[in-house]
C-alpha positions as a printed NumPy array, in Angstrom:
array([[-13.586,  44.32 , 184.202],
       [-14.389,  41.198, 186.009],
       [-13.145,  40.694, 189.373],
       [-13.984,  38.489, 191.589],
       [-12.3  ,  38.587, 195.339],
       [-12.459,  35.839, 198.496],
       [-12.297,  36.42 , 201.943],
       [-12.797,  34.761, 205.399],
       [-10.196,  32.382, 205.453],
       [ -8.098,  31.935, 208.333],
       [ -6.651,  29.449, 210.981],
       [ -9.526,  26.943, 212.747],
       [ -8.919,  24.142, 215.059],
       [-10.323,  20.534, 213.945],
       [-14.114,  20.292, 214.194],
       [-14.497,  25.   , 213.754],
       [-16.062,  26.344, 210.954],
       [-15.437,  29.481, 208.962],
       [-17.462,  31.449, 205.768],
       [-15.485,  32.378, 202.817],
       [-16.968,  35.092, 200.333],
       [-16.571,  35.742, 196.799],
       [-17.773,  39.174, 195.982],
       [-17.64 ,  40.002, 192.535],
       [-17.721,  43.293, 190.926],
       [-17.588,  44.238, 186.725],
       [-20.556,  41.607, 185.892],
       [-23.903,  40.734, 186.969],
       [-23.792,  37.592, 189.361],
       [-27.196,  36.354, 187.949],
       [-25.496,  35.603, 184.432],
       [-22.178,  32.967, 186.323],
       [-22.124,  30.031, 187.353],
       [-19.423,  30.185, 190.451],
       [-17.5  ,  27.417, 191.807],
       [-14.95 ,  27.011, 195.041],
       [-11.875,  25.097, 194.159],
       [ -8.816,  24.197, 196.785],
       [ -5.028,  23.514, 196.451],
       [ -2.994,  22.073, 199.305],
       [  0.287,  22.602, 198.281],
       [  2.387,  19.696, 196.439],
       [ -1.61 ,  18.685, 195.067],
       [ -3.763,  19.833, 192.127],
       [ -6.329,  22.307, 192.293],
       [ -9.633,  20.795, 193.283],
       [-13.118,  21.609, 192.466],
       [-14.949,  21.891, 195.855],
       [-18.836,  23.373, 195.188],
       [-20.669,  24.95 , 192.428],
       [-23.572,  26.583, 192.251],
       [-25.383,  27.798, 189.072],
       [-26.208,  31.096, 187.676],
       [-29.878,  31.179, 189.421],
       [-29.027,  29.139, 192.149],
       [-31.24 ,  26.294, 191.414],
       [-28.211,  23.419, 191.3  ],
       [-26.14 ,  23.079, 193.693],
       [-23.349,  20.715, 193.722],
       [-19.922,  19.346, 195.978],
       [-16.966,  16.785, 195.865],
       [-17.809,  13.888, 197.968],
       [-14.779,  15.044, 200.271],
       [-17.022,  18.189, 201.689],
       [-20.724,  16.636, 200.945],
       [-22.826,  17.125, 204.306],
       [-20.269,  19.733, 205.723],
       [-19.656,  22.557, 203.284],
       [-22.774,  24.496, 201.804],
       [-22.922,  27.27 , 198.605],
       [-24.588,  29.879, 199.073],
       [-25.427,  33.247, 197.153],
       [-26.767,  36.496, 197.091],
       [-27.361,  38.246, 193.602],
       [-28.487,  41.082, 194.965],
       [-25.189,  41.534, 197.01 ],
       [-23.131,  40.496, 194.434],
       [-21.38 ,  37.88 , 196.848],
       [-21.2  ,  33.851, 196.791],
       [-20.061,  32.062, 200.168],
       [-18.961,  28.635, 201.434],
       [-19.967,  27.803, 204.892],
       [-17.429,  25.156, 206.138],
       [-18.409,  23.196, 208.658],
       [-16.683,  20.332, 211.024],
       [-13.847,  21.045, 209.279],
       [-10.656,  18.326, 208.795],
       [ -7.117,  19.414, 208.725],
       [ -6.935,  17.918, 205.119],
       [ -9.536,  20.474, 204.143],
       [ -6.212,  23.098, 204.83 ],
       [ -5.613,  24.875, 201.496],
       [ -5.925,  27.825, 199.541],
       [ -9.636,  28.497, 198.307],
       [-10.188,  30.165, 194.884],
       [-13.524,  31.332, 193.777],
       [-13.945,  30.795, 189.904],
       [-16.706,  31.888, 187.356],
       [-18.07 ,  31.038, 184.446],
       [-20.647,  31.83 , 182.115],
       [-21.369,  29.027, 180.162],
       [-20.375,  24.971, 179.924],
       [-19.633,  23.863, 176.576],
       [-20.775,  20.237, 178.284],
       [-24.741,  21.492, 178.5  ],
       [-24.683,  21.09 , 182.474],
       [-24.842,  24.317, 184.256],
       [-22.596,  23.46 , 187.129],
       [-18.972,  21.991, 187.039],
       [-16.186,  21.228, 189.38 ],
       [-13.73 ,  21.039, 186.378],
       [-11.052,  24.481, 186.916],
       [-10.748,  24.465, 183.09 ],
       [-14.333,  25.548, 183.043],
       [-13.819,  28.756, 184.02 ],
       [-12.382,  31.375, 182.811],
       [-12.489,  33.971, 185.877],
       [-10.765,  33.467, 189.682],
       [ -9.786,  35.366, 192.364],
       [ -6.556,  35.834, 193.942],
       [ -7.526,  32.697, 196.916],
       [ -7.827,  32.985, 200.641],
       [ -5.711,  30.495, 202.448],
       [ -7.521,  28.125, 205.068],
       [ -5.955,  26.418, 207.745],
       [ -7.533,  23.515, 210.183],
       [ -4.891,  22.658, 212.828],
       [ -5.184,  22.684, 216.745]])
């Protein structure tokens, strides 16, 4: 069964950082794309990074460009999102989704009905 699970969120003042992980258990990593989407609440879910099944795309809203990076680790099963100088409008809950194909060709997307697979979220908060 494919799981996937997020951790590392938490409360940061303006300007902190934090790492999220996805570890995933019940597929190979190697074979998903995997993507980071937010919701703040009252607001619709928003695609924040993907990176493809190999690693060799990597791509981010224009919100995070220069500040957040994907990262991941086949061999540990495990995706992360280093957040850097981080804005009190980047406060919501992070969900790591998967998928295994794009019917569009491209092997990245920041479109949540891409994916079929999420975890359960880990809620971020930037506030001093």
């Amino acid at each position: 069964q494919l799981q996937l699970v997020e951790s590392g969120g938490g409360l940061v003042q303006p300007g902190g950082s934090l790492r999220l992980s996805c570890a995933v258990s019940g597929f190979t990593l190697d074979a998903y794309a995997i993507a980071w989407f937010r919701q703040a609440p009252g607001k619709e879910r928003e695609g924040v990074s993907c990176i493809s099944r190999r690693g060799g795309s990597t791509n981010y809203a224009d919100s995070v460009k220069g500040r957040f990076t994907i990262s991941r680790d086949n061999a540990k099963n495990t995706v992360y999102l280093q957040m850097n100088s981080l804005k009190p409008e980047d406060t919501a809950v992070y969900y790591c989704a998967a998928a295994d194909d794009f019917s569009h060709g491209r092997s990245w997307s920041l479109t949540a009905t891409d994916f079929g697979s999420w975890g359960q979220g880990t809620q971020v908060t930037v506030s001093s």
